[in-house]
N, C-alpha and C positions, 0 to 999 in steps of 0.2 A: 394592494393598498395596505399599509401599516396600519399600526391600532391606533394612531392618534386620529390617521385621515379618516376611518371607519366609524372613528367616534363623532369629527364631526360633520361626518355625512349624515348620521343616523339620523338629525334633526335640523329640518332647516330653518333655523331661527336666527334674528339677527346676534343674540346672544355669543352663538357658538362662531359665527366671522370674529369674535373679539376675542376668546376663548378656548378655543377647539377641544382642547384636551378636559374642559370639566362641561357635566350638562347637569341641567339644574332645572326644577320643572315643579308647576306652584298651583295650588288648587285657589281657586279663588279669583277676584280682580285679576286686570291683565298688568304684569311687572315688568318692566324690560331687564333684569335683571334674571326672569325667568320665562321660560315657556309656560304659558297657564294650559291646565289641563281642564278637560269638558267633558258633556256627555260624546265628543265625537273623537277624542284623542282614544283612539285604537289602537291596539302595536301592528305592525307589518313590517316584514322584512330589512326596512328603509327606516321605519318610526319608530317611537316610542311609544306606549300608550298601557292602556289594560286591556287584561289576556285573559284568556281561557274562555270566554264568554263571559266574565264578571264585568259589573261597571258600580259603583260605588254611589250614594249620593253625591252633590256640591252644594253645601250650604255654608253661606256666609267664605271663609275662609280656608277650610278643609272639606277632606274628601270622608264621607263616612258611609258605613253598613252596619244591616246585623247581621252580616251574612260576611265570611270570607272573600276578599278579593285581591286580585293578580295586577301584576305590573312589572309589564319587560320593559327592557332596554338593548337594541341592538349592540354585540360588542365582538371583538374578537378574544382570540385566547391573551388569557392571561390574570391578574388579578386587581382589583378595583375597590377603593374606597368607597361607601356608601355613607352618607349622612342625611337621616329622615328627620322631621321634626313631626312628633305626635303630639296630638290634640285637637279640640275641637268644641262645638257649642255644647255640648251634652260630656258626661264625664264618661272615662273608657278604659279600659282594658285592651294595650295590644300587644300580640308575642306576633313578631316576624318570622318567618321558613324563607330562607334562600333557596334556589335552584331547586335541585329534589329534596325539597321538603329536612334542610340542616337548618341548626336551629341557629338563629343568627340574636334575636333580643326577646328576652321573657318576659310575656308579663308585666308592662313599663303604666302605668296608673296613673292618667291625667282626669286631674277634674275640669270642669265644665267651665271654658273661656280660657283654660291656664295650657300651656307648651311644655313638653320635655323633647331636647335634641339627643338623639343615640348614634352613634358611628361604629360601623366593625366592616370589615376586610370578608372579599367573595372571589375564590377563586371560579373561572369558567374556564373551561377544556372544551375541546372538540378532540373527535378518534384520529383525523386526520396527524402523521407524523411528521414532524418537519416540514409541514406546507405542503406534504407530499398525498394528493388524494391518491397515489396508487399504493401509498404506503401508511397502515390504518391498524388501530386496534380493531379486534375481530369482535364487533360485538354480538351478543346472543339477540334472539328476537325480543326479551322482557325490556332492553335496551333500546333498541329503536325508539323513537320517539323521546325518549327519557331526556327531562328537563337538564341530567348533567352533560350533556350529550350534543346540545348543539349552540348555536353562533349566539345566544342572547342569556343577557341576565336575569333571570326571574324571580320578585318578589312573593309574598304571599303574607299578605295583613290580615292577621284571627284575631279571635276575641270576642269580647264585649264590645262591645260597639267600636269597632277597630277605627282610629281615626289618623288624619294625618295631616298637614298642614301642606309639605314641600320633600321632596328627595331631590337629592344629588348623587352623581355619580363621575366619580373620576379616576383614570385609569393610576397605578400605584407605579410613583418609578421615583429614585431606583428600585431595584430588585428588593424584596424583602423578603426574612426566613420566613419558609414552606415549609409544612411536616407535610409529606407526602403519605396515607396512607396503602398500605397494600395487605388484602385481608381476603375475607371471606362476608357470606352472607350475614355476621355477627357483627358484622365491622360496616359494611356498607351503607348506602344511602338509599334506605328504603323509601319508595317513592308512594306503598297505596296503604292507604289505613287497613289493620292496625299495628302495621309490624313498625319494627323500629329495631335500629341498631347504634351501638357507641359511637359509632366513627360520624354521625348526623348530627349528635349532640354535642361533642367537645365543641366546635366552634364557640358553644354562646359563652363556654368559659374562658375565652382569650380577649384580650384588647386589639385594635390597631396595635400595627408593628410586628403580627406575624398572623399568616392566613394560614385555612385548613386546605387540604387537596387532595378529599377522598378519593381513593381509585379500587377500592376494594370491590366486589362484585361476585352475586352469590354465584355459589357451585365451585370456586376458584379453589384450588390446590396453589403449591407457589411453585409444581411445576408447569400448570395449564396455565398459570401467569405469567409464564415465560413463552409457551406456546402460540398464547392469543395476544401478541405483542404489548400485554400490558405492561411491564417492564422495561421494556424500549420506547414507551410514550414516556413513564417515570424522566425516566434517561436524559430522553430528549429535550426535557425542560431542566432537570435538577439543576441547583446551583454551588458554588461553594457558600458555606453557610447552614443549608438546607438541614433537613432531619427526611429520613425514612424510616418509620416505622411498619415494621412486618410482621403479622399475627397470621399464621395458616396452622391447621394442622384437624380440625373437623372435619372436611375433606380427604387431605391427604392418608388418611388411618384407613378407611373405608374401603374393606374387600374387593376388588377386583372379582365379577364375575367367570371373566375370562382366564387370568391367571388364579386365582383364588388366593391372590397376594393383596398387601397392602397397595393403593393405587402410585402412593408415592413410601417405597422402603423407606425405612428411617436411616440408612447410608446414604440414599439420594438427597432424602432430606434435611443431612446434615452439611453435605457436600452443598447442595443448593442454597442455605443459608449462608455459609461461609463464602460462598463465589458473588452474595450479594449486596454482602458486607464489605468485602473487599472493592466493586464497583460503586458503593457509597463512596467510601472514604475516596479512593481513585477522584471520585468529582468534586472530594472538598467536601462533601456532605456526613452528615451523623449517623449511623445505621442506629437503630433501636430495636429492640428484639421484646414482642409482647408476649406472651404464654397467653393460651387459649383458656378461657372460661367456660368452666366444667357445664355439663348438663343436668338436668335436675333429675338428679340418679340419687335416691336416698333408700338408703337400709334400713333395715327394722326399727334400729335406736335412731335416728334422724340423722344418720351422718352422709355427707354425701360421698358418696362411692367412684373411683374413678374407670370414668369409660373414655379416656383419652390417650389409654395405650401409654407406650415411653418418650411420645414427643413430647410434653411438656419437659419432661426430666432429659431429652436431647437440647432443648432450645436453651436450658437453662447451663446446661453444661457448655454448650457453643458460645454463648456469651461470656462464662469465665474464661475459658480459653482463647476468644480473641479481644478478652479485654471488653466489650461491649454490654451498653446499659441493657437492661434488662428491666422491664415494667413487666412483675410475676401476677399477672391477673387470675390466673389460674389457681392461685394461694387464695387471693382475695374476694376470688368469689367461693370460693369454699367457705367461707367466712359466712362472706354476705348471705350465702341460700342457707347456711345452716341457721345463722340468725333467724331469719325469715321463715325457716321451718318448710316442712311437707306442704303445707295449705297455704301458709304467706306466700310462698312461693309461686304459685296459680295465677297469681295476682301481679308479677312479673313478666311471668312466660307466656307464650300464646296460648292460653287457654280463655276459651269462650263458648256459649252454645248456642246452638244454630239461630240467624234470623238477629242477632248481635249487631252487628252491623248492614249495611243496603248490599246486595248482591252475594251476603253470605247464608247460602243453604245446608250447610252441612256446621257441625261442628268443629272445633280447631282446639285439636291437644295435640300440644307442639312441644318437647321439652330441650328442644334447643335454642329458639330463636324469640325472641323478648318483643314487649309494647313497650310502649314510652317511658313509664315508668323504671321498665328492668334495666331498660338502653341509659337512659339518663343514668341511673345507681352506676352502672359499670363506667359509663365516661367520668364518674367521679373519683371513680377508683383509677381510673387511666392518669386523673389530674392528681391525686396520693403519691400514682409514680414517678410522673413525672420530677413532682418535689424531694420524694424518697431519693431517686436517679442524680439530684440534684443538675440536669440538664439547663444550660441558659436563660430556654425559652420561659421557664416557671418565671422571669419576670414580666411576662406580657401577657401574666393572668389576669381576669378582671379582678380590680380593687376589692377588697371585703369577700374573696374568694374565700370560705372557710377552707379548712384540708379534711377530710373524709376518714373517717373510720367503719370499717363495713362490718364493724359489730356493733352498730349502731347506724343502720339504713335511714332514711327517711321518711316520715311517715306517708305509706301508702292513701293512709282518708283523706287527707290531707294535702295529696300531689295531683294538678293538672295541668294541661296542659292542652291548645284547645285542638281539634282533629281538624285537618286536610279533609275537603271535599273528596273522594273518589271517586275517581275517572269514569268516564260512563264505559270508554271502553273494557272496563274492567269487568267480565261476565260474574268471575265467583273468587272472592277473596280470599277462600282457603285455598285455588291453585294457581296462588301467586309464584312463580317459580323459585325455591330457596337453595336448594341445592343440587 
């Protein structure tokens, strides 16, 4: 079945016989215009509804909580228009998470009886390759189950009294530019509180007119990305048009017990970039080349120290020599953590102590891998480059998008953002697999 018939299978309402390709679904009275949602619209396989075990108020008009709540939609691969309208009787706060937990709209402040409509673009993948279930990205176990991972669209309404009136969803055609990323556990789409990474947040700074398409995925080297067919799923979809952006190198540096060598040489990994830049371009698409963001390694005077080996200074040199944009993150977070200092930085990183969060018994001093906070600062600094790079896409940033200076962060008291529910199956949040 193609994604249009799958789309309007997923709902059988008189709506979509007229329609097929858009689905549109309203809290409140019954609209013919919409599917009205209730306490009994559940998702399954076949429906649409809310997930997780969440189900929201219905009053008057809108769907409301104080509490976070879920709302899939069957879909197949590919990428889709979303238009919500938030609002409701009581005044609210709500920031959307797509899929695994990317940030899709922040923060949008309705008062009481008034509406705001917001629109932004969600890519959904499945491992399967080319329609081929014998042919599969190789996922790890922390992936199973994982929201980016299978056949449906998944919302997530936080906040203050998260509210909403109506969503839509309609599949996006033609084709529109993809940044594909391909990265590491820095880059990925953390899925359990309280980790976070850049590559979840850039979404909320784009418009309509170009979607994100994380594929990053922790413990990843970008030769294991070649290994575990994640490269060849990239592939299988990229377009002319497209962007791939590629940030490894946390991984790759890291001792080999066995040989007691780097696990990917910096020949391999110069070779391996070049041979992936070349298969960009090959498809019409953009290669982008991001340098890795230092860890919080600081020396006596506050400066930070570099524990990233010569891949930064390989990645940066691959880029001159094949001509390819370069977004130097690894400059600019040098910046940003020295700004922020020894201790501002705490405040970043994962650091926390025990009992912090539900299911976390141990403490977590972490100085590679960031919270919300750190993840957001860095995809600000991705959107710096992107303008720095002067790359196309910097026109389909969000309007009043300032540009970022990372000697001048944002203020930490001052920054939220509201937390994901975590998963019950989730025993102990400091062994969330990261690398």
């Amino acid at each position: 079945m193609n994604r249009l018939g799958l789309l309007a299978f997923a709902l059988a309402t008189p709506v979509l016989a007229q329609s097929p390709a858009l689905m549109k679904y309203a809290c409140g009275p019954a609209n013919r215009m919409f599917a009205t949602l209730s306490a009994s619209s559940i998702y399954s396989d076949t429906h649409a509804g809310f997930d997780l075990n969440t189900l929201p108020s219905f009053t008057g008009k809108s769907c409301t909580s104080d509490k976070p709540f879920f709302f899939s939609v069957p879909v197949v691969e590919g990428s889709d228009r979303v238009t919500v309208v938030l609002g409701g009787d009581q005044s609210a706060t709500t920031t959307i998470w797509s899929e695994a937990r990317r940030l899709s709209v922040e923060k949008v402040q309705t008062e009481a009886g008034k509406s705001k409509t917001e629109t932004f673009d969600v890519n959904v993948r499945t491992p399967e390759i080319g329609g081929d279930a014998a042919h599969h990205v190789h996922l790890k176990p922390r992936e199973i189950g994982n929201l980016d991972w299978d056949h449906k669209l998944t919302l997530e309404f936080n906040g203050e009294h998260p509210s909403i009136r109506s969503i839509s969803v309609e599949p996006i055609t033609p084709h529109e530019p993809t940044i594909y990323l391909a990265g590491d556990s820095t880059v990925v789409d953390q899925d359990v509180e309280p980790w976070a990474a850049w590559g979840q947040m850039l979404p909320r700074f784009f418009r309509p007119g170009v979607v994100i398409a994380n594929h990053a995925e922790s413990g990843e080297t970008i030769k294991s990305f070649v290994g575990e067919q994640r490269f060849a799923k990239i592939f299988s979809l990229i377009q002319p048009g497209d962007y791939l952006f590629m940030q490894f190198n946390h991984n790759d540096q890291k001792i080999s017990p066995r040989t007691h060598q780097p696990v990917v040489p910096l020949d391999e990994y110069r070779a391996l970039l070049i041979e992936y830049i070349g298969k960009a371009r090959a498809a019409g698409a953009t290669p982008v080349l991001v340098t890795s963001m230092n860890r919080r390694t600081f020396d006596a005077s506050g400066h930070i120290t570099n524990s990233l080996g010569d891949y930064p200074a390989t990645m940066r040199s691959v880029a001159a020599e094949q001509h390819v944009a370069l977004i130097d993150l690894n400059a600019m977070s040098k910046t940003l953590f020295e700004t922020m200092g020894p201790e501002g930085t705490l405040k970043a990183f994962m650091h926390y102590p025990a009992n912090s969060f539900p299911n976390q018994t141990e403490a977590i001093s972490d100085d590679t891998h960031f919270n919300k906070y750190g993840a957001y600062e860095l995809a600000r600094c991705i959107v710096h480059g992107i303008r720095a790079a002067n790359l196309p896409i910097k026109k389909y940033l969000v309007k009043g998008t300032t540009d970022f200076n990372p000697a001048h962060p944002d203020d930490v008291n001052t920054f939220h953002l509201p937390a994901t529910p975590i998963p019950p199956k989730t025993e102990d949040v400091t062994k969330v697999p990261q690398t």
